[in-house]
C-alpha positions, -999 to 999 in steps of 0.1 A, spaced: 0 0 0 13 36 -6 6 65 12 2 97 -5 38 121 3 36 143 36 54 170 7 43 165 -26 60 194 -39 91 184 -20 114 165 -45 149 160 -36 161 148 -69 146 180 -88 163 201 -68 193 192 -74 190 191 -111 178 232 -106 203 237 -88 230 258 -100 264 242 -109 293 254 -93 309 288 -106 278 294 -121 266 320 -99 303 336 -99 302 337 -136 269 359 -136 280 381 -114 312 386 -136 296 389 -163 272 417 -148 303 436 -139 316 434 -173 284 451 -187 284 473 -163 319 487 -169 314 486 -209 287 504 -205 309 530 -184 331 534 -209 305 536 -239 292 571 -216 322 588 -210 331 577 -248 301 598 -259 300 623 -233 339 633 -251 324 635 -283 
């Protein structure tokens, strides 16, 4: 006989697979800073125009 989950929406093995992999989180936040200083440089590039 089965008995219905205490937590259906509770799966272990889906969140892992959601889970970010390791360096991903690093790597957005690199790449965030990278737009953020090309955009820097695309305003003081006009702004000497």
């Amino acid at each position: 006989m089965t008995y219905p989950r205490a937590k259906p929406w509770f799966r272990p093995a889906l969140m892992a697979a959601t889970a970010p992999a390791p360096g991903e989180m690093l790597m957005a936040q690199a790449a965030t800073k990278k737009v953020n200083q090309t955009e820097s440089s695309m305003i003081l590039a006009l702004q000497k125009c």
